[in-house]
C-alpha positions in Angstrom: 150.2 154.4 10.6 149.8 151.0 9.5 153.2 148.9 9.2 154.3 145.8 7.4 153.2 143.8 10.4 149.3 144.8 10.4 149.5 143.4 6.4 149.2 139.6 7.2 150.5 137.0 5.6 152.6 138.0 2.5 153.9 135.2 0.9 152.9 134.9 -3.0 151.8 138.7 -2.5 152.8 141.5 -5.0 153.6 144.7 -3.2 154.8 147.8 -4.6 157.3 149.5 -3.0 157.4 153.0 -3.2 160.8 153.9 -2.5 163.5 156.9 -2.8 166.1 156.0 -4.8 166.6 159.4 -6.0 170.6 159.6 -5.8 173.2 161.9 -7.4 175.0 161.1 -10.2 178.3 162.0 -12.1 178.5 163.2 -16.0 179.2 159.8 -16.7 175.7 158.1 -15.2 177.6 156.7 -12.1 176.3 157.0 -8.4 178.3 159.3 -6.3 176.3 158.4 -3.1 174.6 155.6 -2.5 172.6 156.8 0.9 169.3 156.2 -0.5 169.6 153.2 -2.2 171.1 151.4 1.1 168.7 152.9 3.0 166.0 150.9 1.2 167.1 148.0 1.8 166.4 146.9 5.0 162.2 147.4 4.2 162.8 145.4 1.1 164.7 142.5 3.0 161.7 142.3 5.4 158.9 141.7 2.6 161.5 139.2 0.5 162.0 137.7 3.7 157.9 137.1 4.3 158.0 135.6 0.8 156.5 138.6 -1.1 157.0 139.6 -4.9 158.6 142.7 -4.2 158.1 145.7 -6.9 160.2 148.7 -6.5 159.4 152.2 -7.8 161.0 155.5 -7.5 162.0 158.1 -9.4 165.3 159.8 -10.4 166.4 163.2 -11.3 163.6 165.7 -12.8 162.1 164.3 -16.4 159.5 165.8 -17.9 157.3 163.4 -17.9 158.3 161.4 -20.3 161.8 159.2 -21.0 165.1 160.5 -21.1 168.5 158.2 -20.8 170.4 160.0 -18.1 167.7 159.5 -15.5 167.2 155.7 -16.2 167.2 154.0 -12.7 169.0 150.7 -14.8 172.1 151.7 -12.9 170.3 152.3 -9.4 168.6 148.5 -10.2 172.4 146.9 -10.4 173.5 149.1 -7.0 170.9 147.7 -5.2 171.2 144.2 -7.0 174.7 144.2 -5.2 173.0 145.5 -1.9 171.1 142.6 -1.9 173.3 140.2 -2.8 170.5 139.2 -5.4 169.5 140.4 -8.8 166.9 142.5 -9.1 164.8 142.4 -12.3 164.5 145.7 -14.1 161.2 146.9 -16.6 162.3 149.1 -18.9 158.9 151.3 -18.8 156.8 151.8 -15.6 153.3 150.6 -16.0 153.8 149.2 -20.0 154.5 146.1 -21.1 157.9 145.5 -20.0 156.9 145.9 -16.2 153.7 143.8 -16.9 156.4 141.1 -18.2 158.7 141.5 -15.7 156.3 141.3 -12.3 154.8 138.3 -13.8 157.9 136.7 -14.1 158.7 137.1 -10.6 158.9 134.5 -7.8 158.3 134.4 -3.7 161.2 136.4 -2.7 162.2 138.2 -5.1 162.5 141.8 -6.7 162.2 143.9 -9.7 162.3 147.3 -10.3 160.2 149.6 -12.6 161.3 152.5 -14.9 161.6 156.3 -13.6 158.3 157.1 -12.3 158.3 160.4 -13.7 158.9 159.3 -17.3 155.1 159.3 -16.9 153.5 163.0 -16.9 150.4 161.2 -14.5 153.1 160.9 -11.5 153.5 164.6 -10.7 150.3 165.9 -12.6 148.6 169.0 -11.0 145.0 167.3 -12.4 143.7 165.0 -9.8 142.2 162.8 -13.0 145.5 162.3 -14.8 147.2 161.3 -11.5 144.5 158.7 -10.7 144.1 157.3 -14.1 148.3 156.9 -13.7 147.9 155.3 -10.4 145.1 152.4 -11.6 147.7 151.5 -13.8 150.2 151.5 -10.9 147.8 149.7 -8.3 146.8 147.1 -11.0 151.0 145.4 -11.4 150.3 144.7 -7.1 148.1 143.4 -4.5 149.5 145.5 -1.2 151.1 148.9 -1.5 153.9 149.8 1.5 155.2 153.4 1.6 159.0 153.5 1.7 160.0 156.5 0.6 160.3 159.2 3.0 161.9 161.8 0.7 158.7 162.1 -1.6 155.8 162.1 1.7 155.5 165.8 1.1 154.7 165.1 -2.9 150.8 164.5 -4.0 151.9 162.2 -6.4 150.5 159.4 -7.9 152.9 157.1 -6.4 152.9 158.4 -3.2 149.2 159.2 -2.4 146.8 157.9 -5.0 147.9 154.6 -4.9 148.1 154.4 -1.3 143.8 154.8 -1.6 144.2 152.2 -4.4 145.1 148.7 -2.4 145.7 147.8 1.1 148.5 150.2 2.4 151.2 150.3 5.0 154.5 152.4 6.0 157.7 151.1 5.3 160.3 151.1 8.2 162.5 154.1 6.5 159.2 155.6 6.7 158.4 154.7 10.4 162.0 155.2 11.9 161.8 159.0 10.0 158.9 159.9 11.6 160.2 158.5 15.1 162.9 160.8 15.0 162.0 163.7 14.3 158.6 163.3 16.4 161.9 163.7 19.1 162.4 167.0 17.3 158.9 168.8 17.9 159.8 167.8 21.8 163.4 168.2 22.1 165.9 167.7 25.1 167.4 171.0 25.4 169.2 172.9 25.0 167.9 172.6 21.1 170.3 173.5 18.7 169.1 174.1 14.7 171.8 174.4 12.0 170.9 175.9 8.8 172.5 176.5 5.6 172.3 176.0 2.1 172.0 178.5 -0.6 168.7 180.2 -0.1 166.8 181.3 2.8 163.8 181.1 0.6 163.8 177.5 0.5 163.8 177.5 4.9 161.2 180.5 5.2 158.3 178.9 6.8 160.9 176.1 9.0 162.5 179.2 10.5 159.5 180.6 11.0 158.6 177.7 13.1 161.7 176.6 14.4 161.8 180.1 16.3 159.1 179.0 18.7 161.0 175.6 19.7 164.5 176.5 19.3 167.2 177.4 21.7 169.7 178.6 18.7 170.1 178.9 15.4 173.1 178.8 13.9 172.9 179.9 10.2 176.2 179.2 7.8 176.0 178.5 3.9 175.0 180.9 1.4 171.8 181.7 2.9 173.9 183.5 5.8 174.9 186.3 3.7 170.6 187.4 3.8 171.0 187.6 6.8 174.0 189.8 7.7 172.9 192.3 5.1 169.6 192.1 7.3 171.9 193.5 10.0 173.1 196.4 7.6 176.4 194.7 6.7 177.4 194.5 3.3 178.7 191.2 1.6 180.2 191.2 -1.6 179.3 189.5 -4.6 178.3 187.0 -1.6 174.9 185.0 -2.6 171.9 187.9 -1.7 168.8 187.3 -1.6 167.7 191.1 -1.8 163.8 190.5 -1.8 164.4 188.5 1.8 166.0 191.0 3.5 162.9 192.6 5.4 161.9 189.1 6.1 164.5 188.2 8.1 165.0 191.6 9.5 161.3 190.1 11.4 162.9 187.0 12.1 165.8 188.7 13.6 163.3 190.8 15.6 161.2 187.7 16.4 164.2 186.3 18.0 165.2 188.6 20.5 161.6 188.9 21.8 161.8 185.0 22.4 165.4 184.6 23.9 166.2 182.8 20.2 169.8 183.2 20.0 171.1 183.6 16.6 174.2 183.1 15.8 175.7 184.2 12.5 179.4 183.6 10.7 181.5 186.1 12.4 184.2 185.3 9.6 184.0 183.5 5.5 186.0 182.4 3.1 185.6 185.1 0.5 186.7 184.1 -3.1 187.2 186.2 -6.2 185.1 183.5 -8.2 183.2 180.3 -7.6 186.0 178.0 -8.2 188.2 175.8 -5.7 191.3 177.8 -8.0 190.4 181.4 -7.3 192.5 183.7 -4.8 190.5 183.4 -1.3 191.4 184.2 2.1 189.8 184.7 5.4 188.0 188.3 6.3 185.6 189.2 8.6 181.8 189.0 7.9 180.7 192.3 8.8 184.1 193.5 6.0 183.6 191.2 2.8 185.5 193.0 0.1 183.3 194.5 -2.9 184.7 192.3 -5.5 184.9 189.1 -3.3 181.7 185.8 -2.6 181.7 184.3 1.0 182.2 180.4 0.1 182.6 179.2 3.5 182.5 180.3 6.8 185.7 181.2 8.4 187.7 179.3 11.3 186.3 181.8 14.0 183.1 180.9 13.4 183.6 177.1 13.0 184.9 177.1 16.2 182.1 179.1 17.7 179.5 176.9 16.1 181.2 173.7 16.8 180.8 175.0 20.7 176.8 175.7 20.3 176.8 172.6 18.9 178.8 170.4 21.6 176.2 172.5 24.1 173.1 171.1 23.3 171.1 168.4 23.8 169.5 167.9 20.2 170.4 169.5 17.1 169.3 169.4 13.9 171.1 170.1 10.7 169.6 171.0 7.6 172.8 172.2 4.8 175.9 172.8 4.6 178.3 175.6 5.7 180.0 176.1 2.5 180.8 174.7 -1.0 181.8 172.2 0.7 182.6 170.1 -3.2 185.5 172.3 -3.6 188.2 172.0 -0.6 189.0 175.2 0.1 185.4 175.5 1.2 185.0 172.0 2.9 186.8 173.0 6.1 183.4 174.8 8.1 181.0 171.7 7.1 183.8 169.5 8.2 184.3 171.2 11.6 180.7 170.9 12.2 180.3 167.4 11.4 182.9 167.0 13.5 181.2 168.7 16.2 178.0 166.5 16.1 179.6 163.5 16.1 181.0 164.6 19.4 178.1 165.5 20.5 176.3 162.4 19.6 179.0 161.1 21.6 178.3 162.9 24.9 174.5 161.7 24.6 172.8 164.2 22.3 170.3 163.3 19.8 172.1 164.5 16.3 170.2 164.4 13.2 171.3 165.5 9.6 168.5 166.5 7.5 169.2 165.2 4.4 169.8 166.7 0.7 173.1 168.3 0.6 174.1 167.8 4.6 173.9 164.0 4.7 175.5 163.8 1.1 178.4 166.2 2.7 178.9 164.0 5.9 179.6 160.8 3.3 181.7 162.8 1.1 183.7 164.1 3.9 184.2 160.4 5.5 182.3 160.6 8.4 180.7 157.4 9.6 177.6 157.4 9.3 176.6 155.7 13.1 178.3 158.8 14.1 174.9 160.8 14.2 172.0 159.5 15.9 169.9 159.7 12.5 170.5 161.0 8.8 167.7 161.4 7.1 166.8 160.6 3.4 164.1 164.0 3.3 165.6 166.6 3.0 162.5 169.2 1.7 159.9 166.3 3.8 162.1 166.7 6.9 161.6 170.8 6.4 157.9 170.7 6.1 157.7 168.2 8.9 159.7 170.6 11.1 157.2 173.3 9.7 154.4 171.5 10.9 152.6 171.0 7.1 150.7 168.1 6.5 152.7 165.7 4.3 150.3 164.4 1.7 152.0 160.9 1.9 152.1 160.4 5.2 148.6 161.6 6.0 147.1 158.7 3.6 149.0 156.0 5.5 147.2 157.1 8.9 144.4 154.9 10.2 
């Protein structure tokens, strides 16, 4: 892939920046993590730094395709002003004439940002046309496009991949640095340890898939765990089920024995009589979750016993987390294994948190962040990468 370097000479150059500010926000339109945002700073520093006119865009949330207030990126445009420690100017549309205004305005050095992307059905159009005819309008506010935003490389968007064919392109260094580490992944030191959780095993099927032919372990926790005991015959409650997975796994359970795979599943939860951090919980084993209880976490047992895989290898990767870990009754397994890869980062191992709900759950939980080797800002573009798909956004930036 091209980088910023192979672009030339910058200065008085408009560039669009596609990056991934796509953060989580409260009921009252405030950040709760930041991740993204800081993490698209340093690429924007660099082009402000050559003297370019730097024009962010992103998207935020899931409009449909056209505006809606509550996923206005105005209050992601003052985060990152303070980031910088300069404003940023803000268009209040994407490719109308707000951002025509606003990018013309701008000076050597300096940055703006554009309206939600997606308040434009021609960002995540299905018809090749529509997407194009949004990207011209895109590709005509710059004169050099640099691919920032790892989160979105596995989209076929507008922003992402028709633009990139529009002007002269290069990857970001979020970008770059992503694709470094988990290159590392596909040729592990070993032993290789994969955590998995989350809600659905649906979401992982083809990474697991995968991940059985270069794994050592895999250590499943979250709600997706509870497929995968019934898989064994056990039954689980009102626990999160998955009933039309079951046989799949059953294969992957099978596919894992044939290649040495060791598996290794909650031997104890945190079962719950409802899906509230009030409701009466306690700790039972996994194979003997009471009829009228949900698994919310996994238990102390089997913290400790994936903390150990974990502290064991020599590169794990974590993908979700163990448990609802928003309420604190359920926090305790995530927290343990955090805990557990920050050790291991210590002792030499290359640690990475996949993204989505896992590197939101090490912030919330006050880990430092330089306490993992890498946490990525893909969660879904980390997966297919893993899976060995071709990412659409990534495959336009190669020479």
């Amino acid at each position: 892939m091209r980088t910023i370097d192979d672009l030339g000479d910058l200065s008085g150059k408009r560039v669009l920046l596609r990056s991934d500010l796509n953060v989580p926000l409260d009921d009252s339109g405030a950040i709760t993590d930041d991740g993204r945002v800081r993490a698209s700073v340093p690429t924007i520093k660099v082009l402000t730094e050559r003297g370019a006119r730097v024009i962010v865009c992103a998207h935020l949330g899931r409009p449909k395709g056209e505006p809606e207030a509550k996923y206005s990126l105005k209050p992601v445009g003052e985060r990152l002003g303070e980031l910088l420690g300069s404003p940023v100017a803000f268009a209040q549309d994407t490719v109308g004439d707000s951002a025509q205004a606003v990018v013309d305005s701008l000076e050597d050095g300096q940055v703006a940002l554009l309206e939600n992307l997606r308040f434009n059905p021609g960002e995540t159009a299905k018809s090749a046309d529509d997407r194009a005819a949004f990207a011209d309008q895109l590709a005509s506010l710059a004169d050099v496009f640099v691919s920032d935003g790892f989160g979105v490389v596995h989209r076929e968007q507008a922003s992402v991949y028709d633009v990139a064919e529009r002007l002269p392109q290069a990857a970001g260094g979020l970008v770059i640095t992503e694709v470094e580490v988990l290159q590392q992944l596909t040729k592990p030191r070993r032993p290789y340890a994969v955590v998995l959780g989350g809600a659905k095993v649906s979401d992982k099927l083809g990474v697991i898939e995968n991940l059985l032919k270069t794994a050592d372990m895999l250590l499943i926790g979250g709600g997706m765990a509870f497929t995968f005991l019934a898989a064994q015959g056990h039954e689980v409650g009102k626990s999160l089920l998955e009933q039309d997975q079951v046989a799949t796994v059953k294969g992957y359970l099978a596919d894992a024995e044939n290649r040495g795979v060791d598996i290794v599943l909650p031997v104890d939860v945190v079962a719950a009589d409802a899906f509230s951090a009030d409701a009466d919980h306690d700790v039972v084993p996994a194979d003997r979750i009471p009829a009228d209880r949900m698994g919310l976490d996994i238990g102390p047992e089997s913290a400790r016993l994936f903390a150990d895989k974990v502290r064991s290898a020599r590169t794990v990767f974590w993908n979700g987390p163990m448990g609802a870990f928003e309420m604190a009754p359920y926090a305790d397994g995530t927290k343990v294994l955090a805990q557990a890869l920050v050790e291991a980062t210590a002792d030499g191992a290359v640690t990475v948190v996949g993204g989505g709900d896992s590197a939101a759950a090490v912030r919330a939980l006050g880990f430092p962040e330089d306490g993992f080797t890498h946490i990525s800002t893909g969660g879904g573009a980390s997966l297919e990468y893993l899976e060995g798909k071709t990412l659409p956004g990534l495959a336009v930036l190669e020479d």
